[in-house]
C-alpha positions as CSV (number, residue, x, y, z in Angstrom):
1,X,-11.1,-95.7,-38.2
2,X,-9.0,-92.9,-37.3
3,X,-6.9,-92.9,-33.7
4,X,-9.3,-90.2,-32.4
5,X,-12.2,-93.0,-33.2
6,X,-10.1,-95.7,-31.7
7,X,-9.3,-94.1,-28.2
8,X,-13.1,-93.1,-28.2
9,X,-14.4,-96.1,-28.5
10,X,-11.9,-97.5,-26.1
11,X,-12.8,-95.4,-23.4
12,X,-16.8,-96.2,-24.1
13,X,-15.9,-99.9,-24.9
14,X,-13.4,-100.7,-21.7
15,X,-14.5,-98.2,-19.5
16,X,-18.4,-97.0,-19.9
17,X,-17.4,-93.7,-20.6
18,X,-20.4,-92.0,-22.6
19,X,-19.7,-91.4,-26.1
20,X,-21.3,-87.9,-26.3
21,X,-18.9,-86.5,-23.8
22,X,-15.5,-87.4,-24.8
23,X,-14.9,-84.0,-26.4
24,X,-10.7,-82.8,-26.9
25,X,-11.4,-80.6,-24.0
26,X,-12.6,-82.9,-21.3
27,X,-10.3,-83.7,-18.9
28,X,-9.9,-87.2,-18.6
29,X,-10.5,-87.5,-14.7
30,X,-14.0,-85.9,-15.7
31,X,-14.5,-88.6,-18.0
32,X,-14.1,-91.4,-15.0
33,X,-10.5,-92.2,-15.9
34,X,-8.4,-92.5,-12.6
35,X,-4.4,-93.2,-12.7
36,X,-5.5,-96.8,-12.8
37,X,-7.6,-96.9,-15.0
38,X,-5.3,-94.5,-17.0
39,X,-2.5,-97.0,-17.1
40,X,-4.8,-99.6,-18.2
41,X,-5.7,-97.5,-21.1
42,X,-2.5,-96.4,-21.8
43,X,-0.9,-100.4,-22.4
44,X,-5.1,-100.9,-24.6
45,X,-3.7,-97.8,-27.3
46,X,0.0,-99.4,-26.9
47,X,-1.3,-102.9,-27.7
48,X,-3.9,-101.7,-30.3
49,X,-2.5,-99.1,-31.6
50,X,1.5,-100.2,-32.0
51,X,3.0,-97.2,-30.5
52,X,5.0,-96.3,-27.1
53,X,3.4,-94.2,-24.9
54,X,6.2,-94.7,-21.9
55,X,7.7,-91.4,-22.4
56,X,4.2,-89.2,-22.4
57,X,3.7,-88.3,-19.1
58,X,-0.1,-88.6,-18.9
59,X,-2.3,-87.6,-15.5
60,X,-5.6,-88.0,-15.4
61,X,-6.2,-83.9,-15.2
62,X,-4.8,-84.3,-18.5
63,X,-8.0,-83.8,-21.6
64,X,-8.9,-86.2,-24.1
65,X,-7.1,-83.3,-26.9
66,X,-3.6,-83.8,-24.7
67,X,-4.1,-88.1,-25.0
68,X,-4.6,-88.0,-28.3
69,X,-1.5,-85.6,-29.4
70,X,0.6,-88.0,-27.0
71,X,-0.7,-90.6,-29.2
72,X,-0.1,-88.9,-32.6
73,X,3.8,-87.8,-31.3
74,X,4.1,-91.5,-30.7
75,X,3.3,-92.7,-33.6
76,X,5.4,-90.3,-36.4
């Protein structure tokens, strides 16, 4: 599974987010994901994923494209 699959299903698994509309444009604050819920995702792809996301400065009016390249620039 790929990160892109990973977050998805985190944000449908942990958070009820529907599959269908986590597109790399939707902003995440669209998608249900508040600061708090935000930070909770953001220590799930740490934990999961083995990367450190401390330095990405991530809002939810951020999209689900910007997560996922904070994610990628984490982890090279």
């Amino acid at each position: 599974m790929d990160i892109a699959e990973q977050v998805r299903t985190l944000l449908t698994t942990r958070f009820g987010v529907d599959p269908l509309s986590v597109t790399s444009d939707a902003p995440l604050r669209k998608l249900g994901v508040d600061s708090l819920a935000l930070e909770e995702l953001r220590l799930l792809i740490e934990d999961g994923l083995k990367v450190d996301l401390e330095d990405a400065e991530l809002t939810p009016r951020n999209s689900f494209g910007q997560l996922l390249a904070a994610v990628h620039s984490a982890a090279a």
